[in-house]
C-alpha positions in Angstrom: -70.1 16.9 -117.5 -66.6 15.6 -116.2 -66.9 13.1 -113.2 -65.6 15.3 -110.6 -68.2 17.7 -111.3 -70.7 14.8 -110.3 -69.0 13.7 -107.5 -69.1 16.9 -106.0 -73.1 17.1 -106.7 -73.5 14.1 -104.9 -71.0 15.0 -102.2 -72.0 18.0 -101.7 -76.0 17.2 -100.5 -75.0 14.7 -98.3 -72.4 16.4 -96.3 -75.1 19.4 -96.2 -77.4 16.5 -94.4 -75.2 15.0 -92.2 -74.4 18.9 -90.8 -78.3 19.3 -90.6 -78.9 16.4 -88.9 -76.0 16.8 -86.4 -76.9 20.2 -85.5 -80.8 19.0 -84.9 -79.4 16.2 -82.8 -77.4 18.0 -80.2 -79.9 20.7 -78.2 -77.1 22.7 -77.2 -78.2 22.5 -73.5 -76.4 20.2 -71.4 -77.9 16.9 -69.7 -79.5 17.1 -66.2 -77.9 16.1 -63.5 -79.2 13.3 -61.5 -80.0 15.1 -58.1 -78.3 14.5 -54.6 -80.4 12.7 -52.0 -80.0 14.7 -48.9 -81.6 13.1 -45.8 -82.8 15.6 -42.8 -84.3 14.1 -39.9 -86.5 16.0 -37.5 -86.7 15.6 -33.5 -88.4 16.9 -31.0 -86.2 19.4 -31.0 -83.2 18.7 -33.3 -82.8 19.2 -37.2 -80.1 16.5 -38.8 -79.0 16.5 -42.7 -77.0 13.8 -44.4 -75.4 17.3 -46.2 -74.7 21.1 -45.3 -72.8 22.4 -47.6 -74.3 22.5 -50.9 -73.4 23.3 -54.6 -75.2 26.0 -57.0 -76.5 24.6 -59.8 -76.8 21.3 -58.3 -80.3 19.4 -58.1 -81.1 18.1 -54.6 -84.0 15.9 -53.4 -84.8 15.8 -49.4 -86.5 13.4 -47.9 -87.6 14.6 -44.8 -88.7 12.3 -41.8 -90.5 13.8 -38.3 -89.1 11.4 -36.0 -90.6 13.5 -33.0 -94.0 13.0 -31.7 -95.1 16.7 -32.3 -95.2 17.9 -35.8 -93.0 20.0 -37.6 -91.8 21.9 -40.4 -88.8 22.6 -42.3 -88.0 25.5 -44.1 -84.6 26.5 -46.1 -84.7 30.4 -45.3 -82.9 33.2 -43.4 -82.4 33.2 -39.8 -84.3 35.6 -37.9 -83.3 38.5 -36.4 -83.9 38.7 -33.2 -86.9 38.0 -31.2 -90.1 37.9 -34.2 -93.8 37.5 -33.5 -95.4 34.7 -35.1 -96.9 37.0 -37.7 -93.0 38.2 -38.6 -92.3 34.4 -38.7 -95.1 33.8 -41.2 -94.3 37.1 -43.4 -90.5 35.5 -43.2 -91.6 31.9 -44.3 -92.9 33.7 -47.8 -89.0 34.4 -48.5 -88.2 30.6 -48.0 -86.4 29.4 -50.9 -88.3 26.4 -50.2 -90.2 23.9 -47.7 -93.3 21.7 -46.3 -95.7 23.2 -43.6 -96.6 21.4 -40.4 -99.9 20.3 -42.1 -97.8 17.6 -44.3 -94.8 16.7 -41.2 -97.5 15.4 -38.9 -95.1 12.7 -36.0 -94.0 10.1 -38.5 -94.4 11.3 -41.8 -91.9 11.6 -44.4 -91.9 13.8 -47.6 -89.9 15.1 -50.5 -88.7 18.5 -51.5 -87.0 19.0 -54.8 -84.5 22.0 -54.8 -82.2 24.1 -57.3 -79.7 26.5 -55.8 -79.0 29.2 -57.8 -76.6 31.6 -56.1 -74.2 31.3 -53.3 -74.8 32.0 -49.3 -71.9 32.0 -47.1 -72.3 30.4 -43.8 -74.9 32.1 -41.7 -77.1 33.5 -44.4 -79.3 30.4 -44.7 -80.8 27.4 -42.6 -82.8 24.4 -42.6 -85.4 25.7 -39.6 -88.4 24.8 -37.6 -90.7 27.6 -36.7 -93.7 26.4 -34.8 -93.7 28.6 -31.9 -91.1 27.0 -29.3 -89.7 24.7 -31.9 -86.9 27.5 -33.3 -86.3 28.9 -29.9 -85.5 25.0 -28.5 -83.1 24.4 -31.4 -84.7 23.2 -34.5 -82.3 24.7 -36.7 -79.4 23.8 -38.9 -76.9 26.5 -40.4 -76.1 25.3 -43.9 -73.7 27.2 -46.7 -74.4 27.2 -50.8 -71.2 27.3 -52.8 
C-alpha cells in the first residue's frame, strides 16, 4: 500500500473525531446572561425602581423592600381602566406577568422576583403597581417601558 494511502487512513479518523467532538462540545444555544439587579422600594404610598426601562430577552432579579409600615404588594401588570372593584383588581392580578402578594411584603420585608421579558410594551402598557384597596388610588404605581 503506498504511504499516502496510509496517511490518509490515519488522517482521515482523526479529523472525523475532532469534528465529532467539536460539534458535541458547542450546544448551539448561547450562554445565559447574568441577570440585572433591579432595586424597587415600596412606601406608604410610593413605588421606586433602580430601573424603568427594560430590555426583552434580558434576565432581571428584584429585590423588593416594604419600607412602609402597612404591607404591600407589587405586581408588573396593566394599568386599570378606570375605576375596578376589588374583585376586577383580583381577576386583573391573574394577567400579571409577575409578582409577590401582600402575604410575603408584610412592613419590612424584602423578597426576590426573577423575570424574563419577552416582548416589548411601549410606555403606558405596563407598571410596577400596588393594589391593596387605597394603596393604587394614593399612588403606588410606577409606569415602566420593555424595549
Amino acid at each position: 500500500m503506498p504511504k499516502i494511502l496510509r496517511s490518509f487512513k490515519i488522517f482521515v479518523p482523526i479529523v472525523l473525531i475532532a469534528v465529532f467532538v467539536l460539534i458535541a462540545c458547542s450546544s448551539g444555544t448561547p450562554a445565559p446572561k447574568t441577570p440585572v439587579d433591579v432595586t424597587i422600594t415600596l412606601d406608604d404610598f410610593k413605588v421606586t425602581s433602580s430601573l424603568n426601562d427594560f430590555k426583552v430577552g434580558t434576565p432581571y432579579h428584584f429585590t423588593v423592600t416594604n419600607k412602609g409600615a402597612l404591607p404591600h404588594e407589587i405586581y408588573i401588570m396593566a394599568p386599570p381602566t378606570g375605576t375596578m372593584t376589588p374583585d376586577q383588581i383580583n381577576s386583573l392580578k391573574t394577567e400579571a406577568l409577575v409578582g409577590i402578594s401582600q402575604d410575603d411584603l408584610s412592613a419590612g420585608a424584602t423578597k426576590t422576583m426573577d423575570y424574563t421579558f419577552t416582548k416589548a410594551y411601549p410606555a403606558g402598557a405596563l407598571e410596577f403597581a400596588c393594589h391593596i384597596p387605597g394603596h393604587y388610588e394614593g399612588g403606588m404605581h410606577l409606569p415602566i417601558t420593555v424595549q
